[in-house]
Phi, psi and omega in degrees: 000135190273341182277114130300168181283330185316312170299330185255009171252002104010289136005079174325141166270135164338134163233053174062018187277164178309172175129005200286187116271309185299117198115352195273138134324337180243058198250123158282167221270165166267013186278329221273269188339334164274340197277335196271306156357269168340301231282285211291335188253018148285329175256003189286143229291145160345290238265346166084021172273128147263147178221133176256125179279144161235153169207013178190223230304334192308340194279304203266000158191083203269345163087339195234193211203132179210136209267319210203129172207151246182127144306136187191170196235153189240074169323155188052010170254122173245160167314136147204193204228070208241342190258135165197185342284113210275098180249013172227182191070280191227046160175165157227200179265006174273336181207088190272165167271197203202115173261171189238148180211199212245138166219175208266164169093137194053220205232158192232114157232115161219267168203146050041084163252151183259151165276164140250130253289309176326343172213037144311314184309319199270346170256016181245351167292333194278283194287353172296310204288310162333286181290004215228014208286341177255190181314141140225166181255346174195134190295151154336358199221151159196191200259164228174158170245145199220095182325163161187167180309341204238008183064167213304125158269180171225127223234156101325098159217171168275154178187159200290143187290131176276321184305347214262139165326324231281329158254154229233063212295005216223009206289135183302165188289327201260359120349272152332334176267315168289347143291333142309331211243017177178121051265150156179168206226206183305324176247032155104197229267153165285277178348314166322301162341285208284357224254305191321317203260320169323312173259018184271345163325282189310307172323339183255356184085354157287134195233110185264129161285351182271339176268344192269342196260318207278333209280314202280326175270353184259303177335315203275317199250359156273331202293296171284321155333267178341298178295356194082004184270000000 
């Protein structure tokens, strides 16, 4: 893999310029949060199993406690670096980012967590509140059927709102690679980000190609930083 961490710590780091969440006006209520709660255990399948789909950081720094877990394909989704301008987490508003989330068209392969039923409530809450950190108007997520090896569940993932300002399904690739190649924030570099879920990917034998070309173009443009070009 051409992104190395040598490479993505290159990257200027969060030095505490805005970009905080704690402290924003627009942190939602817990009425809003019970409310998405509801929304999301309203549609979940007769046997009453959650199941979470991941496809970036959730695999690999998931936050929540899970009984099971499984590879598994998503139809009609694909990866892309498509929600912005990103000022929390991984940007602020002097080096907002470019995050990455699901837009409809090809396959999605990823992992699969099952809750357990005895915590579900309290670990499907850690991901709303996660995925959720400002104001919304209807969560981010929905159920979806996801194959796996051990046949299909119906999973919880997030994926880009197409109505929300906020997605950008259409940004030239070097827009993108240069947001990436320099923004971050509270929870480290956009760049970390992609070098982080690429390789937890490959460890699992997934090979996304579009995240494997974005790694390779970012890597190439720190790459010329560095040189001065």
């Amino acid at each position: 893999m051409r992104l190395t961490e040598e490479l993505t710590a290159r990257v200027p780091p969060f030095s505490g310029e805005s970009g905080r969440l704690a402290g924003r006006s627009d942190l939602p209520t817990e009425a809003e949060y019970a409310a998405a709660m509801a929304e999301l255990m309203a549609g979940a399948p007769p046997s009453g199993e959650v199941w979470i789909f991941a496809y970036g950081s959730l695999i690999w720094n998931p936050e929540f406690d899970y009984a099971e877990e499984r590879l598994g394909v998503v139809a009609g989704w694909r990866r892309s670096f498509c929600i912005g301008w990103v000022r929390l987490y991984r940007g602020t508003p002097e080096r907002p980012g470019i995050a990455l989330g699901l837009q409809g068209g090809g396959s999605c392969k990823g992992v699969v967590f099952r809750l357990a039923p005895e915590t579900l409530v309290e670990n499907l809450a850690r991901v709303v509140r996660r995925e959720h950190p400002v104001r919304f108007d209807r969560p981010h997520m929905r159920w979806v059927t996801a194959r796996t090896e051990a046949g299909p569940v119906r999973a919880l993932v997030v994926i880009a709102d197409r109505s929300h300002p906020a997605f950008l399904p259409d940004l030239p690739e070097e827009v993108v690679v240069e947001a990436l190649a320099s923004a971050a924030g509270e929870r480290g570099t956009s760049a970390d980000y992609l070098r982080s879920t690429v390789e937890h990917l490959e460890a699992r034998g997934i090979h996304d190609r579009y995240l494997w070309r974005m790694q390779e173009l970012v890597a190439e443009r720190l790459e010329r930083g560095a040189r001065g070009g």
